[in-house]
HTML snippet that shows the backbone in 3Dmol.js (N, CA, C, O; Angstrom):
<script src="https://3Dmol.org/build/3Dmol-min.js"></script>
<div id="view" style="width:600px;height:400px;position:relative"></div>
<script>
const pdb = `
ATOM      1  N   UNK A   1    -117.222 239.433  -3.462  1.00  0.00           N
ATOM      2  CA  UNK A   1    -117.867 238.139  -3.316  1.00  0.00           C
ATOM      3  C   UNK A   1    -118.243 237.928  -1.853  1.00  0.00           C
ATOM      4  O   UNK A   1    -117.582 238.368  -0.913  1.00  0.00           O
ATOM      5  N   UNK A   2    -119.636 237.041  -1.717  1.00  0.00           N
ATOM      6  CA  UNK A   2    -119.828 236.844  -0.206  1.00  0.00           C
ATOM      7  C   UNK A   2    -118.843 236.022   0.151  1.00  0.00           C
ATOM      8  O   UNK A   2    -118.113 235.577  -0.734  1.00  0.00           O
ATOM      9  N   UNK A   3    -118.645 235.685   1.430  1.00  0.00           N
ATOM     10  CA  UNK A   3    -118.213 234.962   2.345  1.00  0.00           C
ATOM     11  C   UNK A   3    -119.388 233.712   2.635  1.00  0.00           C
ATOM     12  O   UNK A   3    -120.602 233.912   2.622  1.00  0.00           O
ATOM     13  N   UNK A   4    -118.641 232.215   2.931  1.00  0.00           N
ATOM     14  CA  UNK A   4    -120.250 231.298   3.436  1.00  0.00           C
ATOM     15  C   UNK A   4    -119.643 230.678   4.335  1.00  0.00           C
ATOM     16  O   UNK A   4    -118.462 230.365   4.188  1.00  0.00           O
ATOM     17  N   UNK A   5    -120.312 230.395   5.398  1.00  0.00           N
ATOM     18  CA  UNK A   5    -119.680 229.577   6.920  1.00  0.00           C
ATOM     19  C   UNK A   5    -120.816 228.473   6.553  1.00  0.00           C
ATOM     20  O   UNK A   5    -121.850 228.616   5.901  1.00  0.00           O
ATOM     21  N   UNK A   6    -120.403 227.595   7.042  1.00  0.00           N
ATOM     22  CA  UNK A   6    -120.943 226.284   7.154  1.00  0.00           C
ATOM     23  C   UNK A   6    -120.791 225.254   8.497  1.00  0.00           C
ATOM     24  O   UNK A   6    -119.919 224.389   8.421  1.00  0.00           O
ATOM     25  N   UNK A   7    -121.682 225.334   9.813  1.00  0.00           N
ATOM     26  CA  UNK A   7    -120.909 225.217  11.000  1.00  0.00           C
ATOM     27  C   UNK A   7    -121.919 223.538  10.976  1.00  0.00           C
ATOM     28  O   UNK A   7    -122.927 223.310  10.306  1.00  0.00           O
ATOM     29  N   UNK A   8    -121.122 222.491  12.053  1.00  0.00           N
ATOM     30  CA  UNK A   8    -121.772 221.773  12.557  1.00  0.00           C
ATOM     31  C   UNK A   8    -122.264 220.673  11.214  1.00  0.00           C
ATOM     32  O   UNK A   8    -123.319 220.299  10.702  1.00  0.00           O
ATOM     33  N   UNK A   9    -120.902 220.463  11.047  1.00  0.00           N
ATOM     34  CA  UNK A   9    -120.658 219.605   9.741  1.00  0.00           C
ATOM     35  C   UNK A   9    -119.743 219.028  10.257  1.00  0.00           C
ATOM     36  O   UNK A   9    -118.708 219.357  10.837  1.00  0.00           O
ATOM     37  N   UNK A  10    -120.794 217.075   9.673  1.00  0.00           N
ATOM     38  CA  UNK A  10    -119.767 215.682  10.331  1.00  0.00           C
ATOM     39  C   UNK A  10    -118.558 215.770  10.004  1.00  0.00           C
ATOM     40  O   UNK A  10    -118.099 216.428   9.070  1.00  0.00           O
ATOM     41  N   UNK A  11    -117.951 215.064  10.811  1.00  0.00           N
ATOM     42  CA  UNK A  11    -116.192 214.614  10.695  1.00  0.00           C
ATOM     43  C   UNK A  11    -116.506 214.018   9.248  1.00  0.00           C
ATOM     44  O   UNK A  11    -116.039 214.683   8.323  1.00  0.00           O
ATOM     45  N   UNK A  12    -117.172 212.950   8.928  1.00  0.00           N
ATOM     46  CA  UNK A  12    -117.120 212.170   8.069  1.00  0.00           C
ATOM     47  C   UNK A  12    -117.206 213.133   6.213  1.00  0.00           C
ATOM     48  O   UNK A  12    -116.746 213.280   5.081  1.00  0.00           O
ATOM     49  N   UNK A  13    -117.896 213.384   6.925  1.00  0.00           N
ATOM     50  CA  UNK A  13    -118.209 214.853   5.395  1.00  0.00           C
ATOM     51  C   UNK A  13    -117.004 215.535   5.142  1.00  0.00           C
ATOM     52  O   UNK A  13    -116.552 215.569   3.998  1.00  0.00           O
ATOM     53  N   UNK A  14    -116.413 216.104   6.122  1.00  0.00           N
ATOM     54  CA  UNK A  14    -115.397 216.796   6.350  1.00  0.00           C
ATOM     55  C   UNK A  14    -114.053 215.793   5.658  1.00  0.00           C
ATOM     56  O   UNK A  14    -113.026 216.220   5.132  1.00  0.00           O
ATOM     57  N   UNK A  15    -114.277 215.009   5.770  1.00  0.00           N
ATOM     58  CA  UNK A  15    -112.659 213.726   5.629  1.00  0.00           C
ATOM     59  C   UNK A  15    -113.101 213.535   3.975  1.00  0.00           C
ATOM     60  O   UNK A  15    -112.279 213.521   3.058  1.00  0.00           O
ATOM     61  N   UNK A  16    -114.083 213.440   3.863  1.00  0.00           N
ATOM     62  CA  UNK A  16    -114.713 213.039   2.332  1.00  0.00           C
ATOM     63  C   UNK A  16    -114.561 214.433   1.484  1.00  0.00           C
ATOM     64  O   UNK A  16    -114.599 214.209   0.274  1.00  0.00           O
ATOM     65  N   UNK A  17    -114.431 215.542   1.751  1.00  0.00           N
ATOM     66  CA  UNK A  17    -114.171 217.005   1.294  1.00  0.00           C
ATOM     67  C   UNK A  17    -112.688 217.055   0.725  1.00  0.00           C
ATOM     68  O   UNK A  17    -112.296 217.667  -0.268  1.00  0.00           O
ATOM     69  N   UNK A  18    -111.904 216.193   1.672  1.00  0.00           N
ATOM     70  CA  UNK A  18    -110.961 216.490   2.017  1.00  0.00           C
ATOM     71  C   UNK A  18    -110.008 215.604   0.789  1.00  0.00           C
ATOM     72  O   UNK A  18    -109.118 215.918  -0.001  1.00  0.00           O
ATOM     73  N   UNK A  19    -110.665 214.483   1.094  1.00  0.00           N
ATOM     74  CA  UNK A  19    -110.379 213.219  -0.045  1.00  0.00           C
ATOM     75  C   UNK A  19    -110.218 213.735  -1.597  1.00  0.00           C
ATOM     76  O   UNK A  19    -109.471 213.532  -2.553  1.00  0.00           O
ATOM     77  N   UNK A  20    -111.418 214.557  -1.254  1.00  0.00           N
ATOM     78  CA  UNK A  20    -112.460 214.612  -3.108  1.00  0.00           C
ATOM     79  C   UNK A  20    -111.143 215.795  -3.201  1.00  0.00           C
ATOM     80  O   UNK A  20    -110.215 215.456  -3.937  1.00  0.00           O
ATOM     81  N   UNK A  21    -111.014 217.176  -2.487  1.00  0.00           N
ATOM     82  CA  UNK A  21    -110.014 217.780  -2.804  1.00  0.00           C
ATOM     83  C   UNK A  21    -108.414 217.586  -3.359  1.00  0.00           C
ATOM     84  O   UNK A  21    -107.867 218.281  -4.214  1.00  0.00           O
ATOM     85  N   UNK A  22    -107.878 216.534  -2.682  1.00  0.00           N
ATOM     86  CA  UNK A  22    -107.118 215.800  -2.805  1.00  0.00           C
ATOM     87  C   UNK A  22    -107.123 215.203  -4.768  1.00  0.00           C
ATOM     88  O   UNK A  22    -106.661 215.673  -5.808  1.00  0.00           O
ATOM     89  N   UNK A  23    -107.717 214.278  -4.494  1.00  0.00           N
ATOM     90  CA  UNK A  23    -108.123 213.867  -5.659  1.00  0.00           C
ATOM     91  C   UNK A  23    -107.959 214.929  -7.115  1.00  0.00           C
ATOM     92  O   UNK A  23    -107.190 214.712  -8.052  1.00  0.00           O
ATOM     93  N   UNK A  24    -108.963 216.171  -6.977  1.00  0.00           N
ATOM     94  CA  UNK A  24    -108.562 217.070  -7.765  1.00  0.00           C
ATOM     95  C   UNK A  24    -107.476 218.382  -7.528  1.00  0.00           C
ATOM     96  O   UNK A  24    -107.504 219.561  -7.881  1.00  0.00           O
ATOM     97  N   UNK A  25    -106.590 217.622  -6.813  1.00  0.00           N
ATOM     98  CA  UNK A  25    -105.717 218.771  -7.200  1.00  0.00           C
ATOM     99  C   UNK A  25    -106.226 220.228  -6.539  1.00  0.00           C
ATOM    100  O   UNK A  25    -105.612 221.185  -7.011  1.00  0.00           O
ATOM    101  N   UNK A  26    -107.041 220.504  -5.727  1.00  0.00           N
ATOM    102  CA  UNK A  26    -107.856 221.647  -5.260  1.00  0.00           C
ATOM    103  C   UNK A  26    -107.252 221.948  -3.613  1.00  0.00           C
ATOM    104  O   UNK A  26    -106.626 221.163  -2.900  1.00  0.00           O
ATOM    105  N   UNK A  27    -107.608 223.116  -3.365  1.00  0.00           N
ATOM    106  CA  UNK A  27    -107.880 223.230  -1.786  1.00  0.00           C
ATOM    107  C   UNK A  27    -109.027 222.869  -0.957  1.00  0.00           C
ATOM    108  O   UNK A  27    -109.831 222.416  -1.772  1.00  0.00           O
ATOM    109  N   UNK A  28    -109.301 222.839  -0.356  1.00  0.00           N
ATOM    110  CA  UNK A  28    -111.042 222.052   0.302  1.00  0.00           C
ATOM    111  C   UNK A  28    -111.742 223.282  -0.187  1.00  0.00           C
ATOM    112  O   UNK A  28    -112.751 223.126  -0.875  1.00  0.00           O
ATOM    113  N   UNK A  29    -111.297 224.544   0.104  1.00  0.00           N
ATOM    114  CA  UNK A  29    -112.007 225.774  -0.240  1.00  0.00           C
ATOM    115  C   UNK A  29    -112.914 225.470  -1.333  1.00  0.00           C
ATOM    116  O   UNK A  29    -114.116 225.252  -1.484  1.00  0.00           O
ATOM    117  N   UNK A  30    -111.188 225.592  -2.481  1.00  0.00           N
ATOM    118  CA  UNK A  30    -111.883 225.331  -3.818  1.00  0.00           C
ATOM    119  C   UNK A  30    -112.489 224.145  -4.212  1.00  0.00           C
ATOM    120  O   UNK A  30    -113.064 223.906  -5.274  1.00  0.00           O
ATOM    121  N   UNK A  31    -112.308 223.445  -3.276  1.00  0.00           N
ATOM    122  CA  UNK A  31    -113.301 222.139  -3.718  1.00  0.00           C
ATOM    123  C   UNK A  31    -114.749 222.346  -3.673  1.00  0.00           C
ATOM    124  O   UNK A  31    -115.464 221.929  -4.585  1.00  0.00           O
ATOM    125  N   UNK A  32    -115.237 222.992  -2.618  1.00  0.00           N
ATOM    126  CA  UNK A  32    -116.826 223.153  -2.082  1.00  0.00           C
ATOM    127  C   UNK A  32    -117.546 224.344  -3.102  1.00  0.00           C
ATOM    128  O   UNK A  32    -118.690 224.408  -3.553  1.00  0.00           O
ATOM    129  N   UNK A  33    -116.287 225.313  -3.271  1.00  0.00           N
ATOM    130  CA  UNK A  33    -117.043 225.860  -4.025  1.00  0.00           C
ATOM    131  C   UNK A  33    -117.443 225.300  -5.873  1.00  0.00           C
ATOM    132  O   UNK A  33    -118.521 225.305  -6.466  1.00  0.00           O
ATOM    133  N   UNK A  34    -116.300 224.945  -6.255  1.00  0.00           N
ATOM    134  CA  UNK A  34    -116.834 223.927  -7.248  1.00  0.00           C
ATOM    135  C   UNK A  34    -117.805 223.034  -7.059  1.00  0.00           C
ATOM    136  O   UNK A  34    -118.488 222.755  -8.044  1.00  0.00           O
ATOM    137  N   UNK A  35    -118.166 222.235  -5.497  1.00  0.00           N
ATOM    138  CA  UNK A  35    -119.352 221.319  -5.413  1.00  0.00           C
ATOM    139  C   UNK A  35    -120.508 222.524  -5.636  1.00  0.00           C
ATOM    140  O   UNK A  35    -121.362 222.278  -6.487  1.00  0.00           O
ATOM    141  N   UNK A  36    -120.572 223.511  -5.090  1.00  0.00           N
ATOM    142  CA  UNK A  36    -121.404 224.408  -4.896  1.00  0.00           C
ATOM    143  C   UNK A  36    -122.073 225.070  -5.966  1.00  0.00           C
ATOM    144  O   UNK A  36    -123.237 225.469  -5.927  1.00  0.00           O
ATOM    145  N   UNK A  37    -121.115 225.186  -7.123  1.00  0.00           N
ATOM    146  CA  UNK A  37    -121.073 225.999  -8.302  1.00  0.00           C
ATOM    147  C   UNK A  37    -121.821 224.866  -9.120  1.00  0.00           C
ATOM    148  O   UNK A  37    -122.672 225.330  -9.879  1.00  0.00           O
ATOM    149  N   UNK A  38    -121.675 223.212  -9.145  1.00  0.00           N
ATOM    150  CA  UNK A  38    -122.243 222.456  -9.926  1.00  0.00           C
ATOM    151  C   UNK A  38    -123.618 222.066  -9.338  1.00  0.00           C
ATOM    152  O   UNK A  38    -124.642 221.997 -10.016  1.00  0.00           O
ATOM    153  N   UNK A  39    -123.567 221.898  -8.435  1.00  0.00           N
ATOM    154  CA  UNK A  39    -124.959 221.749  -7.695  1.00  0.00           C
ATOM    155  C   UNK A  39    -125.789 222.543  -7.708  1.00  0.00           C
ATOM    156  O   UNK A  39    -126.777 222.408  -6.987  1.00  0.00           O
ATOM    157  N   UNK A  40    -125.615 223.746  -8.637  1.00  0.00           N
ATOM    158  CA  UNK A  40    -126.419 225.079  -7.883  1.00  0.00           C
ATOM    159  C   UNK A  40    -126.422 225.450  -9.257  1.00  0.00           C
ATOM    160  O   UNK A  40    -127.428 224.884  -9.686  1.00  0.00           O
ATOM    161  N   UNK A  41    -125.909 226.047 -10.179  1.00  0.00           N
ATOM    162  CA  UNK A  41    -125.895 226.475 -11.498  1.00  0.00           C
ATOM    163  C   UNK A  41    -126.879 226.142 -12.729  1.00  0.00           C
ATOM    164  O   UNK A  41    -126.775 224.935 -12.946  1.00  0.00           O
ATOM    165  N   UNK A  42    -127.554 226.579 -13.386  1.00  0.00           N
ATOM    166  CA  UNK A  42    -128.251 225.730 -14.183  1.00  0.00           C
ATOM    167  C   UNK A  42    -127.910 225.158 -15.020  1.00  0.00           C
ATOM    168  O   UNK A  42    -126.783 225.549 -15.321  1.00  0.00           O
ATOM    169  N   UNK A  43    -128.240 224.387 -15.642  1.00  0.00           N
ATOM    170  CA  UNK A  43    -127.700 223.538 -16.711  1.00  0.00           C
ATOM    171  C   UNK A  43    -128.270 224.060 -18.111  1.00  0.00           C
ATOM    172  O   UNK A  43    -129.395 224.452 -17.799  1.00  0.00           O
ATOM    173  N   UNK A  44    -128.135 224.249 -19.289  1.00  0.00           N
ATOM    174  CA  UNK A  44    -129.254 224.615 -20.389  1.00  0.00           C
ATOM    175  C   UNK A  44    -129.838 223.268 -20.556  1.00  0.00           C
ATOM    176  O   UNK A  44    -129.153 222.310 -20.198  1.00  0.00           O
ATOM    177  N   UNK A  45    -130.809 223.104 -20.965  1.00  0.00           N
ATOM    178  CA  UNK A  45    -131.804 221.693 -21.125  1.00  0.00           C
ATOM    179  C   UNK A  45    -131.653 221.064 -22.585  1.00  0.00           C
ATOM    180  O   UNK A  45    -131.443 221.840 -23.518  1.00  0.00           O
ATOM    181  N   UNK A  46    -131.729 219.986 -22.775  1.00  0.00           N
ATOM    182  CA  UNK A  46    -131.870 219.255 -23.725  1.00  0.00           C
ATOM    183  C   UNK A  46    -132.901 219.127 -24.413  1.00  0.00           C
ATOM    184  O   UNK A  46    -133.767 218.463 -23.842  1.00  0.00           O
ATOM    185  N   UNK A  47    -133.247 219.606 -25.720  1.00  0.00           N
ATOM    186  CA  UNK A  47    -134.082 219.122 -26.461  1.00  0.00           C
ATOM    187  C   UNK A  47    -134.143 217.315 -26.411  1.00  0.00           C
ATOM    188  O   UNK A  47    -133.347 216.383 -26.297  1.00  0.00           O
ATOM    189  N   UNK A  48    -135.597 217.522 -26.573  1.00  0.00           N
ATOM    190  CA  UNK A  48    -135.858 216.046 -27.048  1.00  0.00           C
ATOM    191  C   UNK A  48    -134.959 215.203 -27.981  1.00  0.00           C
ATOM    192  O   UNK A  48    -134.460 214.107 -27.725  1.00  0.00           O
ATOM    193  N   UNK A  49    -134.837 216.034 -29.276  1.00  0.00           N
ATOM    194  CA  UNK A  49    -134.087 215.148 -30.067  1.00  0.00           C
ATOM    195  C   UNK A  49    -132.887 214.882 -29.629  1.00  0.00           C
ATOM    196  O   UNK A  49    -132.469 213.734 -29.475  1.00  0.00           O
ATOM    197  N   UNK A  50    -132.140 216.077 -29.359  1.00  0.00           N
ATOM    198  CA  UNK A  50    -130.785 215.411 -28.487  1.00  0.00           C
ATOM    199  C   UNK A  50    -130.605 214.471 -27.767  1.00  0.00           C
ATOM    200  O   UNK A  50    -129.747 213.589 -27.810  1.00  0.00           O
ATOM    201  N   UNK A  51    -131.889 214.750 -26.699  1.00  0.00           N
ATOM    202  CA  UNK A  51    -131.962 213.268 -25.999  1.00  0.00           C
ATOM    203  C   UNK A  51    -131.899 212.016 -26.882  1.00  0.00           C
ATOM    204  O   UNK A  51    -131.106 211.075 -26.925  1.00  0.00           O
ATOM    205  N   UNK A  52    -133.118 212.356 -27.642  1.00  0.00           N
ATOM    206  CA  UNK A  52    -133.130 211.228 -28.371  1.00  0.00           C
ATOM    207  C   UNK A  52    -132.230 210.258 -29.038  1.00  0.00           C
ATOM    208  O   UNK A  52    -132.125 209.032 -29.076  1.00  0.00           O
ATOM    209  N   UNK A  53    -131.444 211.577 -29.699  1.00  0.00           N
ATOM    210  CA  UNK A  53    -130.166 211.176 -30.761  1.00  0.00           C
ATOM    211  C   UNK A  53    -129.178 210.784 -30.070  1.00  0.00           C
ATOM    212  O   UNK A  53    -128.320 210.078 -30.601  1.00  0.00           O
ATOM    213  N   UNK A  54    -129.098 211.107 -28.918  1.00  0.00           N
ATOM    214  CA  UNK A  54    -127.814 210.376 -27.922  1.00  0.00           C
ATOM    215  C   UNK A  54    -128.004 208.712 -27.049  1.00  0.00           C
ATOM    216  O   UNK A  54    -127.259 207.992 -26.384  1.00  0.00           O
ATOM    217  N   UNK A  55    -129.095 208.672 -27.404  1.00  0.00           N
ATOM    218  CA  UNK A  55    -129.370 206.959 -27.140  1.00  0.00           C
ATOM    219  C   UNK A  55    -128.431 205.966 -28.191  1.00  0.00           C
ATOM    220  O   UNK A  55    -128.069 206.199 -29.344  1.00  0.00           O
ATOM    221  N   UNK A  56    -128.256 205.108 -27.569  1.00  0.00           N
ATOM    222  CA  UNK A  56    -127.390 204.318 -28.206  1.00  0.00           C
ATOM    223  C   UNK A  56    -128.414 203.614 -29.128  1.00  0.00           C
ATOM    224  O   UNK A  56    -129.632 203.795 -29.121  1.00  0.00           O
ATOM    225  N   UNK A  57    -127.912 203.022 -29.694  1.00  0.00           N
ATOM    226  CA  UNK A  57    -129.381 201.252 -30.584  1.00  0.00           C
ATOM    227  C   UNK A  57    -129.145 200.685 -30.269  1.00  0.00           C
ATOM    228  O   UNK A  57    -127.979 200.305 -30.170  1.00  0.00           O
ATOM    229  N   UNK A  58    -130.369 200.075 -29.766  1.00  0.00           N
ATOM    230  CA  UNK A  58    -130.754 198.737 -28.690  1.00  0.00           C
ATOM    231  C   UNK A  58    -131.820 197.682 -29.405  1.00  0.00           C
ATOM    232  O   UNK A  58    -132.833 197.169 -28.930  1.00  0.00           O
ATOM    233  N   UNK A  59    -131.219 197.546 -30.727  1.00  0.00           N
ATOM    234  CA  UNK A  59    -132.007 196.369 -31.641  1.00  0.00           C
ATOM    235  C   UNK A  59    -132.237 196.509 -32.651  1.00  0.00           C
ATOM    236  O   UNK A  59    -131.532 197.245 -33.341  1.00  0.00           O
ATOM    237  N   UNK A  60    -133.231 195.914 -33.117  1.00  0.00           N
ATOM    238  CA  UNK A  60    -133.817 196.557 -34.882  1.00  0.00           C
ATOM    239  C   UNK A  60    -135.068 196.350 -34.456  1.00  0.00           C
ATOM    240  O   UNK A  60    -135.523 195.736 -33.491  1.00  0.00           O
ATOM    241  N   UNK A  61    -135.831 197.312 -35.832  1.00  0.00           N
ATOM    242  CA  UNK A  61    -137.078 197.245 -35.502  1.00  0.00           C
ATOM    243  C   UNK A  61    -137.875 196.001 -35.428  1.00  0.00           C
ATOM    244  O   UNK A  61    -138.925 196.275 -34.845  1.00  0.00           O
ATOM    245  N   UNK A  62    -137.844 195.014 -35.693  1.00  0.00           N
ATOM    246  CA  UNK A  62    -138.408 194.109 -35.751  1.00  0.00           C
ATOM    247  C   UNK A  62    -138.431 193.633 -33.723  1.00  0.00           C
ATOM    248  O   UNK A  62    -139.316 192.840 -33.400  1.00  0.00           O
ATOM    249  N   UNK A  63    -137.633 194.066 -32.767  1.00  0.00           N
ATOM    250  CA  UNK A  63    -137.512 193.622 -32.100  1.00  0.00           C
ATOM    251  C   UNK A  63    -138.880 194.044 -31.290  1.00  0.00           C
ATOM    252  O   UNK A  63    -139.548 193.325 -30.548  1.00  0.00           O
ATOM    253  N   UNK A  64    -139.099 195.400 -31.642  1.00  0.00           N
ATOM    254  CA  UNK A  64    -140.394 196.324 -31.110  1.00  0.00           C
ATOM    255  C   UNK A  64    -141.314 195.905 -31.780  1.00  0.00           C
ATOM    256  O   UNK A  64    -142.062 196.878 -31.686  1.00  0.00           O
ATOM    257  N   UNK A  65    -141.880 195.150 -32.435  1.00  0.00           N
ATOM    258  CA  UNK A  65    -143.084 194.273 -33.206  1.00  0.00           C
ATOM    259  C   UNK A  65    -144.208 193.895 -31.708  1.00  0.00           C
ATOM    260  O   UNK A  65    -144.116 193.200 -30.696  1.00  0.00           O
ATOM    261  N   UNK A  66    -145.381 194.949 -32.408  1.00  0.00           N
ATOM    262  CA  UNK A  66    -146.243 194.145 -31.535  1.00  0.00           C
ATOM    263  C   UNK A  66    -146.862 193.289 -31.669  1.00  0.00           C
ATOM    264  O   UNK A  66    -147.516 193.159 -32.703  1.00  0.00           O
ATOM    265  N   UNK A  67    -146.899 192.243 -30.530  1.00  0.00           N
ATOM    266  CA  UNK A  67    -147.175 190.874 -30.556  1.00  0.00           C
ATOM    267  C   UNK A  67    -148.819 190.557 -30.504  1.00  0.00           C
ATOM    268  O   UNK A  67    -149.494 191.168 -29.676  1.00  0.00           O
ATOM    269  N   UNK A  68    -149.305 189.811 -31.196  1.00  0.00           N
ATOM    270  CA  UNK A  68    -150.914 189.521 -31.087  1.00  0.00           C
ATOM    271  C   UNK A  68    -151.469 189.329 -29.734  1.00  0.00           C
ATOM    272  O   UNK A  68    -150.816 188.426 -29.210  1.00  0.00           O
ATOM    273  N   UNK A  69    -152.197 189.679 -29.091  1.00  0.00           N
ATOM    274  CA  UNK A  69    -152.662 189.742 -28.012  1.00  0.00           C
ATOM    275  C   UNK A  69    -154.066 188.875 -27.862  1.00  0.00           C
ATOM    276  O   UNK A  69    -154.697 188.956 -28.916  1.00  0.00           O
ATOM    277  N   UNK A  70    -154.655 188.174 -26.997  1.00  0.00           N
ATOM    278  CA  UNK A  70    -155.859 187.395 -27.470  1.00  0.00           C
ATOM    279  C   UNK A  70    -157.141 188.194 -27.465  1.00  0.00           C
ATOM    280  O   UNK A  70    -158.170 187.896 -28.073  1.00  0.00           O
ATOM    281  N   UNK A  71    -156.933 189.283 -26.671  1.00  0.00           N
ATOM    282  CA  UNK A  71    -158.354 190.066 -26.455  1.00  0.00           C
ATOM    283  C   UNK A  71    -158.052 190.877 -28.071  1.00  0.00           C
ATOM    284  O   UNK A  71    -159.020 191.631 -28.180  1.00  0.00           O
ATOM    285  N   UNK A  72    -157.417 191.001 -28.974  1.00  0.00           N
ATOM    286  CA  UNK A  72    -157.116 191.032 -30.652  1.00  0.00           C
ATOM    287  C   UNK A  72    -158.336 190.301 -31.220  1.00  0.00           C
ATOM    288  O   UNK A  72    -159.471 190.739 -31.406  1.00  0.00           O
ATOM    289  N   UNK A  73    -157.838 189.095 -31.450  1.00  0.00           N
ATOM    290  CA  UNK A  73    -158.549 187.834 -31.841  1.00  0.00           C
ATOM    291  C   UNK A  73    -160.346 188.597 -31.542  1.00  0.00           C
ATOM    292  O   UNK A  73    -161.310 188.691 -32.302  1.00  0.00           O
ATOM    293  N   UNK A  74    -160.141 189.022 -30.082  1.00  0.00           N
ATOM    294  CA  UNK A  74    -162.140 189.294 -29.749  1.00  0.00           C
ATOM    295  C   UNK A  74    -162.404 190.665 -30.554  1.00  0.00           C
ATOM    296  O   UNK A  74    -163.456 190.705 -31.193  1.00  0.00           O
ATOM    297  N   UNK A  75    -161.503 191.871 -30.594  1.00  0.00           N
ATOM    298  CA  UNK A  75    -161.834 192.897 -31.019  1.00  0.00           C
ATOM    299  C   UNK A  75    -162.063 192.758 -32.638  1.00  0.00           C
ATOM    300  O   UNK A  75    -162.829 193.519 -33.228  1.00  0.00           O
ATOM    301  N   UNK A  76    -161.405 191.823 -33.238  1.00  0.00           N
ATOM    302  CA  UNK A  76    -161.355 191.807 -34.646  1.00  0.00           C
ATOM    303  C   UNK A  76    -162.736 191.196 -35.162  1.00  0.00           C
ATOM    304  O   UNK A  76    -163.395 191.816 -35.996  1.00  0.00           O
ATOM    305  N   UNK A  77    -163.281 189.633 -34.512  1.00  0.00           N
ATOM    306  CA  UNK A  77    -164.382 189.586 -34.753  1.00  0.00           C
ATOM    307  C   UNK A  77    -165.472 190.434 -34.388  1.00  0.00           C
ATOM    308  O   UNK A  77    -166.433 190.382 -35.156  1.00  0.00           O
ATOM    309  N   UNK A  78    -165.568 191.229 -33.376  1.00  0.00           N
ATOM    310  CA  UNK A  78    -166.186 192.283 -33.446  1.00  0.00           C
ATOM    311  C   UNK A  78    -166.633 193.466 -34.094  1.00  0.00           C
ATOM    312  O   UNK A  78    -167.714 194.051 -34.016  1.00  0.00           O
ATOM    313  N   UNK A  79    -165.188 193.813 -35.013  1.00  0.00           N
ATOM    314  CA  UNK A  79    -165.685 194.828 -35.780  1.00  0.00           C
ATOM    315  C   UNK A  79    -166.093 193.714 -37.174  1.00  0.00           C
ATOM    316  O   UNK A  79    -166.890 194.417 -37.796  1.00  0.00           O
ATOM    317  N   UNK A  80    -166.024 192.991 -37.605  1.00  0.00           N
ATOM    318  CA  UNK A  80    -166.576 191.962 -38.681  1.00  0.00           C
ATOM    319  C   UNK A  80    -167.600 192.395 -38.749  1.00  0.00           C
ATOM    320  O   UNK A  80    -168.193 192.263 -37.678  1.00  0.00           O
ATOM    321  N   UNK A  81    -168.325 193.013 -39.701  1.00  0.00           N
ATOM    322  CA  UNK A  81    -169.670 192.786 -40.404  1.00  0.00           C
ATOM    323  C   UNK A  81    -170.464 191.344 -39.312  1.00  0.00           C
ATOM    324  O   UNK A  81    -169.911 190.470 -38.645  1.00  0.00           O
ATOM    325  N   UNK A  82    -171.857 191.629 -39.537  1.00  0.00           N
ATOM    326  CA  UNK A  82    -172.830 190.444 -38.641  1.00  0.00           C
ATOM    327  C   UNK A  82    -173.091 189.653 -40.441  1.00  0.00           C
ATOM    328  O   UNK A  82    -172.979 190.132 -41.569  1.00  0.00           O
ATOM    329  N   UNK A  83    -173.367 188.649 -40.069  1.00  0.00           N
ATOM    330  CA  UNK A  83    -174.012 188.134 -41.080  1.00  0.00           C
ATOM    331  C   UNK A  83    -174.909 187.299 -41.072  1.00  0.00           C
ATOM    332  O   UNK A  83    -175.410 186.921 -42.131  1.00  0.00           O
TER     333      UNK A  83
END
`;
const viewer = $3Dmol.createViewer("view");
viewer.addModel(pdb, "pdb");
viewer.setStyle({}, {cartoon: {color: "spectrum"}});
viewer.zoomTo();
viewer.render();
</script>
């Protein structure tokens, strides 16, 4: 496996590495490289429907009803027969 140096990195980053390691139970080592490994790895992609199917319901259909619009009212007499 390579080796990775990382020089001229804030205190603040560094204390926050340190935290997040903490937190999981890790060494800072193994912390970065887990940041590294998720940040960097691909993900497989989601079909649409999955997406889809993983939305919660957010109403009934009636809520998505489209509403009459007035330039309606002009298009409708328009297509009307002339008489």
């Amino acid at each position: 496996m390579a080796e990775l140096v990382v020089r001229d990195v804030d205190d603040a980053i560094v204390r926050a590495l340190r935290r997040r390691a903490d937190i999981h139970g890790r060494s800072e080592e193994a912390e970065h490289r887990a940041m590294l490994a998720c940040a960097l790895q691909a993900r497989p992609c989601s079909s649409l429907a999955e997406l889809l199917s993983a939305m919660p319901p957010v109403g009934r259909d009636g809520d998505f009803e489209r509403l009459p619009q007035p330039s309606d009212a002009f298009e409708s007499a328009a297509e009307a027969p002339c008489t």
